[in-house]
Backbone as CSV, one residue per row, in Angstrom:
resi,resn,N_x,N_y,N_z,CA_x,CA_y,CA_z,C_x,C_y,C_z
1,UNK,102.173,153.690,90.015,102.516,152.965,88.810,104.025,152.992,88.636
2,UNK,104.653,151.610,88.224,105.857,152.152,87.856,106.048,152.016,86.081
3,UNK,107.146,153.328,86.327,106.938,153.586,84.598,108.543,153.063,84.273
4,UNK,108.338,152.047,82.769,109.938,151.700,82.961,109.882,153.012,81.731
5,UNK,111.789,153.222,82.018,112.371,154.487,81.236,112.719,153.330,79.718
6,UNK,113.100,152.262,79.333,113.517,152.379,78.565,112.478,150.832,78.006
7,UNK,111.869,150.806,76.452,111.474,150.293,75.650,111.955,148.902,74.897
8,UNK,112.044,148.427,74.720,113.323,147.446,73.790,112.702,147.437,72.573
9,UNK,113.476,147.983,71.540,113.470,148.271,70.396,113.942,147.123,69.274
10,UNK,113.128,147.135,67.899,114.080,145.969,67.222,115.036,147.331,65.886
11,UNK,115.463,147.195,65.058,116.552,147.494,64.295,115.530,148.471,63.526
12,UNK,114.322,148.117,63.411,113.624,148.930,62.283,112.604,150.234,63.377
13,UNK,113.064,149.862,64.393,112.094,151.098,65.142,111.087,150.589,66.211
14,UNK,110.700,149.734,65.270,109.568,148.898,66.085,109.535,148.368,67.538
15,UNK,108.656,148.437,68.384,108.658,148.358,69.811,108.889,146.397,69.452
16,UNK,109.444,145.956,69.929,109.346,144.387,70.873,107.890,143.994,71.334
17,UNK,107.865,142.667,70.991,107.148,141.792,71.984,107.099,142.152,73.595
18,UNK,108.427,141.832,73.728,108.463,142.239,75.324,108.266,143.481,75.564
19,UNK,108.154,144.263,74.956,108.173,145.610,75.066,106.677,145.727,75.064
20,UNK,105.627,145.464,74.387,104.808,145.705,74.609,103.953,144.917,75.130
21,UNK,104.534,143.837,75.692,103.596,142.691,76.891,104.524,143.934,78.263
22,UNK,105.577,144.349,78.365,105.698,145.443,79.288,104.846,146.531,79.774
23,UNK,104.708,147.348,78.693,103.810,148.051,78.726,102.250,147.864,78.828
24,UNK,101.545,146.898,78.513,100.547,146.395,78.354,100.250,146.210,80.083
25,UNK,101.244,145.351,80.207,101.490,145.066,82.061,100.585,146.334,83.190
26,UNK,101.384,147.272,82.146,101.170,148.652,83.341,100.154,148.811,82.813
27,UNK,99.141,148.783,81.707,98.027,149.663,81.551,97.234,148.650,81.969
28,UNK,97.766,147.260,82.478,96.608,146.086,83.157,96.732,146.844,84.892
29,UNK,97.188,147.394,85.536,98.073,148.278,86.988,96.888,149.346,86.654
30,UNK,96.469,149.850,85.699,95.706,151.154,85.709,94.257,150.750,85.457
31,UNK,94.066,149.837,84.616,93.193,149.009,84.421,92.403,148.655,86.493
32,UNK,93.241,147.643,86.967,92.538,147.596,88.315,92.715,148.850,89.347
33,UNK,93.138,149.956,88.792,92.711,151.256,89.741,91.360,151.414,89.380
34,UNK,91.024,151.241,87.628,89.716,151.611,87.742,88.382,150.885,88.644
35,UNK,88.742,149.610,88.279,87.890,148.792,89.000,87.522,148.735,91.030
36,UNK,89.035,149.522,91.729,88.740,149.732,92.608,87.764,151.254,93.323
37,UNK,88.084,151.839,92.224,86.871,152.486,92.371,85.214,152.397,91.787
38,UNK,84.926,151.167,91.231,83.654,150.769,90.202,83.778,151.212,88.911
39,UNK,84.888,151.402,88.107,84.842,151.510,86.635,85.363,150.361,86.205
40,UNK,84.738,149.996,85.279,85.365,149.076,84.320,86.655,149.247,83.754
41,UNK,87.449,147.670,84.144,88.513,147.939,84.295,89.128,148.048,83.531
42,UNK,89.724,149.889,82.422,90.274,149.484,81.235,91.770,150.649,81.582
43,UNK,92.592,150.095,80.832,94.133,151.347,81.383,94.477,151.316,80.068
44,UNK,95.299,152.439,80.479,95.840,152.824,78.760,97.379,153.615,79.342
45,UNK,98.145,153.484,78.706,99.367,153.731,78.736,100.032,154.497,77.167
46,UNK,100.906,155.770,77.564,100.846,156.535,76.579,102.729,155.916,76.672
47,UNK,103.045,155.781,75.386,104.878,155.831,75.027,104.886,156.622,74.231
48,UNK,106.269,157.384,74.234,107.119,158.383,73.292,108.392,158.031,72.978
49,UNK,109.061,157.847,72.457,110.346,157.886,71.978,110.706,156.566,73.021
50,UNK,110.227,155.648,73.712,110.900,154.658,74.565,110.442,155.348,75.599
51,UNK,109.425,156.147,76.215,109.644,156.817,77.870,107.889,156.904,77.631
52,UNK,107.212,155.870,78.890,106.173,156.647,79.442,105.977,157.477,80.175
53,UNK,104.940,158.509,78.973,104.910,159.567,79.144,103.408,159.834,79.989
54,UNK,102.506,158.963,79.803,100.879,159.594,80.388,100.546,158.046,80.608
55,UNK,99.251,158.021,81.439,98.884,156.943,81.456,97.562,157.179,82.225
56,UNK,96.653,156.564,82.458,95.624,156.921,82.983,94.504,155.432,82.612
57,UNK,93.243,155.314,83.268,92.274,154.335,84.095,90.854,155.264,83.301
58,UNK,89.886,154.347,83.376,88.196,154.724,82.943,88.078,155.666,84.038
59,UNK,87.438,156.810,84.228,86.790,156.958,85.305,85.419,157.697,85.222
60,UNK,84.611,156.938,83.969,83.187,157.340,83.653,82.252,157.420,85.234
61,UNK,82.918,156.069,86.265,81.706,156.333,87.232,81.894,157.297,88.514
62,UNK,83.164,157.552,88.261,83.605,158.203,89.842,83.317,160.204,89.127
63,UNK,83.740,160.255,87.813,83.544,161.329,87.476,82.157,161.787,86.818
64,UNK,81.519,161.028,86.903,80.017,160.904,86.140,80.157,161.607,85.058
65,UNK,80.993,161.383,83.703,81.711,161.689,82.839,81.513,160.803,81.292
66,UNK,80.170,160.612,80.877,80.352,159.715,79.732,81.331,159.774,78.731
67,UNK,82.635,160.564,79.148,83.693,160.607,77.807,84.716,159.979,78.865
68,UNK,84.688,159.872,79.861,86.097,159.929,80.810,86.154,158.346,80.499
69,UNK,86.902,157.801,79.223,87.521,156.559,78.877,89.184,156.849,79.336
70,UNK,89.531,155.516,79.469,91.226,156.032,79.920,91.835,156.091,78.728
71,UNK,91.190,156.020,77.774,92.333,156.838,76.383,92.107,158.039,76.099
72,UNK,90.996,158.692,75.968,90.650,159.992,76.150,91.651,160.615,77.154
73,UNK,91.821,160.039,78.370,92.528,160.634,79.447,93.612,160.653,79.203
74,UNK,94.180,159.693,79.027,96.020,159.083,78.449,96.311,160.117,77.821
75,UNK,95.289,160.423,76.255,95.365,161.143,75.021,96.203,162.558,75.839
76,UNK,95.099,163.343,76.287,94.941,164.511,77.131,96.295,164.661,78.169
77,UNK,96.719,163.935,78.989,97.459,163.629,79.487,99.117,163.866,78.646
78,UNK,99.010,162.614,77.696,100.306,163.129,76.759,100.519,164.061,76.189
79,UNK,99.309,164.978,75.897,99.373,165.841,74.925,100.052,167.343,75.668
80,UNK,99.471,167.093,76.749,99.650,168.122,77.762,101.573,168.226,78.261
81,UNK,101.967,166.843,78.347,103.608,166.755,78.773,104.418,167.358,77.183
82,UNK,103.724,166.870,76.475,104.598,166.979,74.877,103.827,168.557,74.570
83,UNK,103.150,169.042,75.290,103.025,171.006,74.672,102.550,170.836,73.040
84,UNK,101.567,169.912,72.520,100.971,169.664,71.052,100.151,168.628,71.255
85,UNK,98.933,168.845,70.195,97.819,167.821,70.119,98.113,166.860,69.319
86,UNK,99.242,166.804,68.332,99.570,166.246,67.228,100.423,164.852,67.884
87,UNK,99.986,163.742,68.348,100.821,162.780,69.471,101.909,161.908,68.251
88,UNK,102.602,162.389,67.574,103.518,161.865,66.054,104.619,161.205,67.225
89,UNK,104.730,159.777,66.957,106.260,159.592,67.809,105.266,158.418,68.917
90,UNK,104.027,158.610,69.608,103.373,158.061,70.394,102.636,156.753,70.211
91,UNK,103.149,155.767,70.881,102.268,154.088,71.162,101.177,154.312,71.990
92,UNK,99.848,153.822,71.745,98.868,153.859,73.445,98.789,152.271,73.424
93,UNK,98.978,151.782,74.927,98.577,150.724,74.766,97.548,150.804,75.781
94,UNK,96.472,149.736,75.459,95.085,149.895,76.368,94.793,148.611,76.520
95,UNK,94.056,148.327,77.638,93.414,146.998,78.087,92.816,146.093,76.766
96,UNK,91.450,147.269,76.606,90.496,146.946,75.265,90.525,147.731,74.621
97,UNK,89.748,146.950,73.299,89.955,147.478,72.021,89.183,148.907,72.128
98,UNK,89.526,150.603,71.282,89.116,151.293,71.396,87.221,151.050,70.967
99,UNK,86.768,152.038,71.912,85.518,152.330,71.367,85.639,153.033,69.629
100,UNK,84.287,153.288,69.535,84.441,154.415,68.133,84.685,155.989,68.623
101,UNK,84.575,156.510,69.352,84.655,157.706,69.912,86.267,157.902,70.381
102,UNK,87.081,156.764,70.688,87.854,157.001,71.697,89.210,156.814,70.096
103,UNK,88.715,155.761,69.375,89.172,155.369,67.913,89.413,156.578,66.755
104,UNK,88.022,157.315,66.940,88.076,158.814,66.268,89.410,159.401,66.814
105,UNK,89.373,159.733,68.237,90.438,160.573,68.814,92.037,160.314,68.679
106,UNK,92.056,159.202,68.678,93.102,158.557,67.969,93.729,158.858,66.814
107,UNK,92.925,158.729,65.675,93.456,159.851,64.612,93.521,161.001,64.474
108,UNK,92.101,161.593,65.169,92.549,163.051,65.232,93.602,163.482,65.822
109,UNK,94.280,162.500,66.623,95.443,163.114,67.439,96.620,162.457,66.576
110,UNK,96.552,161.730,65.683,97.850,161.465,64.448,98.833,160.222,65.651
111,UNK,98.554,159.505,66.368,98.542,158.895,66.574,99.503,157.761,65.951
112,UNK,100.225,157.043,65.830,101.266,156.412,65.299,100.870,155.014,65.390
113,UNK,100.778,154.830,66.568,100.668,152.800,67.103,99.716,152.572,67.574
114,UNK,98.980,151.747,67.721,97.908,151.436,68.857,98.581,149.825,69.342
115,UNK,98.681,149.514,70.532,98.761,148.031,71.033,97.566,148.024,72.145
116,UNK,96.634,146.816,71.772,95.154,146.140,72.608,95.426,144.919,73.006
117,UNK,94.778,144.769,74.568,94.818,143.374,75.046,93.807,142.519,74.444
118,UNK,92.530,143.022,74.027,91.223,142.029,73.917,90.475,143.072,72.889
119,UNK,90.175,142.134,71.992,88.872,142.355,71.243,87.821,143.184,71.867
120,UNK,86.783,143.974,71.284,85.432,144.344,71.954,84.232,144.439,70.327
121,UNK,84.027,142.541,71.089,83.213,142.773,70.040,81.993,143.289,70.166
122,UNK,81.633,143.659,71.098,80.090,144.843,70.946,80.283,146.121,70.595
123,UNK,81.727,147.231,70.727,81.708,148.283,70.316,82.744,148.376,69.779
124,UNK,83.721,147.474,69.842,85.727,147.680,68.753,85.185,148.391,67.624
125,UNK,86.487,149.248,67.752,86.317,150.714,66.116,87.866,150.253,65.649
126,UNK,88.256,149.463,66.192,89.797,149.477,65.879,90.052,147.883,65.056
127,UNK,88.973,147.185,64.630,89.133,145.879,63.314,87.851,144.866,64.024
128,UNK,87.547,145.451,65.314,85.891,143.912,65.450,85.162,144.158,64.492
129,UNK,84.291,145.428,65.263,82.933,145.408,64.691,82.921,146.667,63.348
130,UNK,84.361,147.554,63.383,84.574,147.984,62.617,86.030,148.752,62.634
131,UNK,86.305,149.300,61.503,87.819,150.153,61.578,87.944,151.208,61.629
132,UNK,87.854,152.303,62.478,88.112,154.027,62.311,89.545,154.119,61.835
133,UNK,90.305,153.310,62.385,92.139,153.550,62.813,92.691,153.519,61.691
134,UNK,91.949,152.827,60.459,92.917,152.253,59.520,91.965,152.500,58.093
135,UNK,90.452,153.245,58.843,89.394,153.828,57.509,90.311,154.294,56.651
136,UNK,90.553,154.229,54.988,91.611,154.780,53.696,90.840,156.111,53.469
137,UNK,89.370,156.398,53.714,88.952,157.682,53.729,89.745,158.815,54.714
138,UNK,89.667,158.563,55.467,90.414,159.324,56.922,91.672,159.884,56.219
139,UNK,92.299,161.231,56.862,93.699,161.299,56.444,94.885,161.163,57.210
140,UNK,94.738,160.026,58.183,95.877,159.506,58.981,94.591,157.913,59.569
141,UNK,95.701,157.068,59.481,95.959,155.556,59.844,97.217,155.434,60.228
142,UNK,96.560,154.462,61.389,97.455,154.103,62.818,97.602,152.371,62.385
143,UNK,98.941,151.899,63.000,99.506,150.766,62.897,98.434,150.124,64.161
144,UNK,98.256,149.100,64.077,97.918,148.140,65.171,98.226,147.411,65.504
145,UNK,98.422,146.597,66.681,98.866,145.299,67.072,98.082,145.009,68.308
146,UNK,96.961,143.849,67.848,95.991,143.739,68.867,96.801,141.846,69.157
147,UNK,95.725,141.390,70.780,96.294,140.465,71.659,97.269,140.524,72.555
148,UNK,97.634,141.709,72.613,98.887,141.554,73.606,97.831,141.107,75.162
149,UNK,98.681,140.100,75.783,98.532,139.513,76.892,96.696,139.537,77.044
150,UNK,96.194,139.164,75.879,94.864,139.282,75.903,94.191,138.328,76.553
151,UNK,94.653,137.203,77.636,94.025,136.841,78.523,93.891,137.294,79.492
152,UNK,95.035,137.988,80.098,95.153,138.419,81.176,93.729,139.902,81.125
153,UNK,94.097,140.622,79.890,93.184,141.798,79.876,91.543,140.751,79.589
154,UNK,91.242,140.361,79.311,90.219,140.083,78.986,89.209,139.492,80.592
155,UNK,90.105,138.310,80.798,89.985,137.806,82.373,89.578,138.888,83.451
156,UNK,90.369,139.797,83.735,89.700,141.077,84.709,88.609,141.599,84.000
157,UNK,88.138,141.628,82.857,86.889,141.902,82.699,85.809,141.206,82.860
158,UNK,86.014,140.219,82.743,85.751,139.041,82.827,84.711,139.275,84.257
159,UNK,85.897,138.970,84.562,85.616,138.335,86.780,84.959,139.990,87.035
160,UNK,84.992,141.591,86.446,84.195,142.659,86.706,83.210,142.079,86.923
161,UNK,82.549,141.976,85.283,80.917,142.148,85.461,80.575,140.640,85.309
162,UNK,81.006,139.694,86.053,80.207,138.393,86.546,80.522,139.381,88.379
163,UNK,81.151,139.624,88.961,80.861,140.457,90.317,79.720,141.200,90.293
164,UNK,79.423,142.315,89.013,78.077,142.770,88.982,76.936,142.528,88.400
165,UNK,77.404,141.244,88.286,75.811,140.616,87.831,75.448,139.875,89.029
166,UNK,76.220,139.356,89.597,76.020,138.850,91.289,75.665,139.446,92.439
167,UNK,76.013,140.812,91.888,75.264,142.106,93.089,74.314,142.212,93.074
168,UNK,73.777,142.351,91.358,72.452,142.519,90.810,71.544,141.642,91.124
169,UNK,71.706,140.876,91.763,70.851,139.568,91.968,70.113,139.743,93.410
């Protein structure tokens, strides 16, 4: 993977457009690692201060792992370089929209940004089918910014499982 060192920032803090069709880029790069090994192809990319820091791919089928989502991993991953569970300062950007499980972890980890390529409307926890990220019960809510390059992420899912419905046959 290549990781760029520096972010483009606007005046108020906020990551860029380009900045996060950048980043998005690479977690679409981690995204088809998963798929070359038979996971569905989702990547997630961890930022800190302008520097990716973690990044990581699904690997529910290679690890026979029903938690091993690549944000779970990312999560774990960053948390581990930054020495705290508390990810304050951290963007994830991911293919698709979080599950509810992966959405929970998200806040529990205080979590700052979320940027998504595509909707998931059968399980999104992050504004489809429902909101963990931004629940007013909860005591931390995360910013969102969903669509980034959401054809491109959506399309490799796409062309996945029409491949395994064609196997299946």
């Amino acid at each position: 993977m290549t990781v760029l060192a520096e972010i483009p920032y606007t005046a108020d803090g906020t990551v860029t457009m380009i900045g996060d069709q950048a980043m998005m880029t690479l977690a679409l790069e981690e995204a088809q690692a998963a798929e070359r090994h038979g996971d569905v192809p989702i990547g997630a990319v961890v930022v800190h201060n302008g520097d990716v820091i973690a990044w990581a791919h699904n690997r529910r089928e290679c690890d026979r792992d029903p938690t091993a989502h690549a944000e779970l991993i990312a999560l774990q991953r960053a948390a581990a370089v930054l020495g705290r569970w508390r990810l304050t300062g951290c963007t994830l950007y991911v293919t698709l929209e979080p599950c509810a499980m992966c959405a929970g972890a998200l806040v529990l980890a205080r979590l700052d940004r979320l940027v998504y390529g595509c909707d998931d409307p059968k399980a999104g926890a992050c504004g489809s089918v429902m909101d963990l990220v931004r629940e007013p019960r909860l005591n931390h809510r995360i910013d969102v910014v969903r669509g980034v390059l959401t054809d491109e992420c959506g399309q490799l899912l796409k062309e996945f499982f029409a491949d395994r419905r064609l196997v299946k046959q």
